[in-house]
C-alpha positions as CSV (number, residue, x, y, z in Angstrom):
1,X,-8.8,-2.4,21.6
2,X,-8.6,-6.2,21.7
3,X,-7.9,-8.4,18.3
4,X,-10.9,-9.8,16.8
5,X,-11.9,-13.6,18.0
6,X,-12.4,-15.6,15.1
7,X,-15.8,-15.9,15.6
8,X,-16.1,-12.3,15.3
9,X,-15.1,-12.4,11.1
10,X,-15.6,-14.5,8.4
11,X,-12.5,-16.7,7.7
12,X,-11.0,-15.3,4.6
13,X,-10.2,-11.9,6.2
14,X,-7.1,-14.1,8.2
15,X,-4.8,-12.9,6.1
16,X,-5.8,-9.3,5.9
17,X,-5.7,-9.3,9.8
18,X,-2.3,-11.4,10.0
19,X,-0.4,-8.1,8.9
20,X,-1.4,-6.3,11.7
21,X,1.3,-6.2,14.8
22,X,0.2,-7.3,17.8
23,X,0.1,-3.7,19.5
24,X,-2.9,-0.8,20.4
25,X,-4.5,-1.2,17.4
26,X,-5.3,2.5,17.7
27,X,-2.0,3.5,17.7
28,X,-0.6,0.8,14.1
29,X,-4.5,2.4,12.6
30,X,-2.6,6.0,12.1
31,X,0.7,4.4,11.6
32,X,-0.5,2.4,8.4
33,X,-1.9,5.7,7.1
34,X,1.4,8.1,7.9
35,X,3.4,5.2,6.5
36,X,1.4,4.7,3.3
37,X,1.5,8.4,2.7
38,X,4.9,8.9,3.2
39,X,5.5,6.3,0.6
40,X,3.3,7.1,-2.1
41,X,4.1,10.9,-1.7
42,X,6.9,11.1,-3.4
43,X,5.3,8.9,-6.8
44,X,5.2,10.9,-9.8
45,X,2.0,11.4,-12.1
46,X,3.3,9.1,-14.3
47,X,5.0,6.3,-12.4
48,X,1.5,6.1,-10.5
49,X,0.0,4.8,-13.6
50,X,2.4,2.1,-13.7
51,X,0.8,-1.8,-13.9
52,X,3.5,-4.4,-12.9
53,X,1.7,-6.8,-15.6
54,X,-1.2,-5.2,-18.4
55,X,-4.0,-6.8,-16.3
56,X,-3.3,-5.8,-13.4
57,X,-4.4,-2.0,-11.7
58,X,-2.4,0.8,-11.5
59,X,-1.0,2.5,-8.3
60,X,-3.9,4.9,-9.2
61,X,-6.4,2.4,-9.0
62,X,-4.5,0.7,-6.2
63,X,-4.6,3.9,-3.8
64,X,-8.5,4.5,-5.3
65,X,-9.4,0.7,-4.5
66,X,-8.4,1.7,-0.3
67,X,-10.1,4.6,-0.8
68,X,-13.2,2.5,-1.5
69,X,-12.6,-0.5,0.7
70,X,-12.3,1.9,3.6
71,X,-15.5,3.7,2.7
72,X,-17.4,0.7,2.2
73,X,-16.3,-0.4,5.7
74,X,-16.9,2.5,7.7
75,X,-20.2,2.3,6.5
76,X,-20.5,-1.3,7.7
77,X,-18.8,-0.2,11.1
78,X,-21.0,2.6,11.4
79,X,-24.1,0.9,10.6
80,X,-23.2,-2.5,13.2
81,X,-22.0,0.4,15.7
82,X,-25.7,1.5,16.0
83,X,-27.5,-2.0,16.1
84,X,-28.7,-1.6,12.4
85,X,-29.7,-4.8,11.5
86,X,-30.3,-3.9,7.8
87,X,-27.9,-6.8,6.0
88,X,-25.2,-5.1,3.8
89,X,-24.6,-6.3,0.7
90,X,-21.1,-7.5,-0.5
91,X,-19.6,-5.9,-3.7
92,X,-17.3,-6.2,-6.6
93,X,-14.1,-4.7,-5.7
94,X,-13.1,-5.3,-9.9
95,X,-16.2,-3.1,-10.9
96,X,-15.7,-0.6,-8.4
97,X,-11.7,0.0,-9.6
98,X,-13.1,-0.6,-13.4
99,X,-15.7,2.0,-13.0
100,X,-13.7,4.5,-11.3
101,X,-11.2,6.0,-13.7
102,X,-8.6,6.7,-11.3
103,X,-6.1,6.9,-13.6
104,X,-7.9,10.3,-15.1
105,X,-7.8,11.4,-11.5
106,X,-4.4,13.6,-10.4
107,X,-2.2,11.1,-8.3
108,X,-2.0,14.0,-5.7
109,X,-6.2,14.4,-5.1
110,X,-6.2,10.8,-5.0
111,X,-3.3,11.0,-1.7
112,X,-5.4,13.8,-0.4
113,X,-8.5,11.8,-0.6
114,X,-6.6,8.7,1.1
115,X,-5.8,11.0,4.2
116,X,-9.3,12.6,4.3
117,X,-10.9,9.3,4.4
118,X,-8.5,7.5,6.8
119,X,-8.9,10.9,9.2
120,X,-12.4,10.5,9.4
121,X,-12.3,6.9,10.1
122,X,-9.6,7.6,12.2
123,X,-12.0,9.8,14.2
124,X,-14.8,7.6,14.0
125,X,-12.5,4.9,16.2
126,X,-10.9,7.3,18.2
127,X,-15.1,8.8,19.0
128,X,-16.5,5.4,19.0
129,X,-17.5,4.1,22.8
130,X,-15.5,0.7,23.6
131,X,-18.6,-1.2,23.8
132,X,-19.9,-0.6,20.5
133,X,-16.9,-2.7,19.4
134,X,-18.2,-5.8,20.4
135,X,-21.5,-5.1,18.5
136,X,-22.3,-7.2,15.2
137,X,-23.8,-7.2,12.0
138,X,-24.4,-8.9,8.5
139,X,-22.3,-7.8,5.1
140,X,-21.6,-9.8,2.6
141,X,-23.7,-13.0,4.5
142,X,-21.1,-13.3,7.3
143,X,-21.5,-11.8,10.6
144,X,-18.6,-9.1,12.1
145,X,-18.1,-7.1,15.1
146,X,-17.6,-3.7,14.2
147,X,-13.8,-4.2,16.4
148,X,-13.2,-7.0,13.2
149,X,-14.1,-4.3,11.0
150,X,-11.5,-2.1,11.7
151,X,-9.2,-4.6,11.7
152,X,-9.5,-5.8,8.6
153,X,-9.6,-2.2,7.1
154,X,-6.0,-1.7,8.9
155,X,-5.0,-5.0,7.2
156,X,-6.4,-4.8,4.0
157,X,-4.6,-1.4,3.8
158,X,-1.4,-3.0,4.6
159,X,-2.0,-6.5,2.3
160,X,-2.1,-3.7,-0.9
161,X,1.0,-1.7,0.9
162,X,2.8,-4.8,0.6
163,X,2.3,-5.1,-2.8
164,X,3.0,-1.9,-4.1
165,X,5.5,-2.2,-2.4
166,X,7.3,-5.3,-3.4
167,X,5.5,-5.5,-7.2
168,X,5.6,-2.3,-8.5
169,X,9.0,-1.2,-7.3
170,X,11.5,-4.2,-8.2
């Protein structure tokens, strides 16, 4: 599974997609997940309703907002995969976390939900014929092979990683 040619996504996914290693992408897909898990495992109920500043979300709303992002995502790889050429709309990631309440939602479900979604787009990949990565659609106005697609969910997941990472654990 080759890295995406810039023609294949819309500019401002570059940095999502320059966290990803330059290895099978296959392989660094279940990697993120196992090492995102293994970190957030270990959180408490309350320390995952920590902000690092009052505006900003939670690691509750930080593990939900993946949880979405991937969802939203599949769907769009999913839909390109099978030369859908229905245009996707974009969204608000702010409404989506805002209207979510996933700080009323046990930290724990919300890992168990994490793994359940990344192991069936985990399968989806793993399922997916190699040609239909080079297929293309529309979502948010900007065209994107379904091979960007899963890049960018690998990077995106790793972007908020970082974060958590490095903001909410000083």
């Amino acid at each position: 599974m080759n890295f995406p040619e810039k023609d294949e996504y819309a500019g401002f996914y570059q940095s999502y997609l320059n966290n990803l290693k330059p290895i099978d992408f296959r392989i660094q897909f279940a990697e993120i997940s196992d090492e995102i898990t293994n970190f957030l495992s270990p959180i408490t109920e309350d320390k995952s309703l920590f902000r690092y500043l009052p505006e900003k979300w939670s690691i509750k709303e930080v593990v939900s907002h993946l949880i979405e992002v991937e969802r939203i995502f599949s769907y769009r790889a999913l839909t390109f995969s099978r030369n859908d050429e229905t245009e996707i709309p974009g969204f608000e990631e702010n409404d989506y976390v805002r209207n979510g309440f996933a700080d009323q939602i046990p930290f724990i479900n919300l890992i168990e939900e994490y793994n359940a979604v990344r192991k069936s787009t985990l399968l989806m990949l793993q399922n997916m014929p190699e040609e239909f990565l080079t297929r293309t659609g529309i979502a948010n106005k900007n065209k994107m092979s379904v091979n960007a697609v899963f890049h960018v969910i690998g990077g995106h997941q790793i972007h908020h990683f970082n974060i958590i990472r490095d903001r909410y654990f000083i």
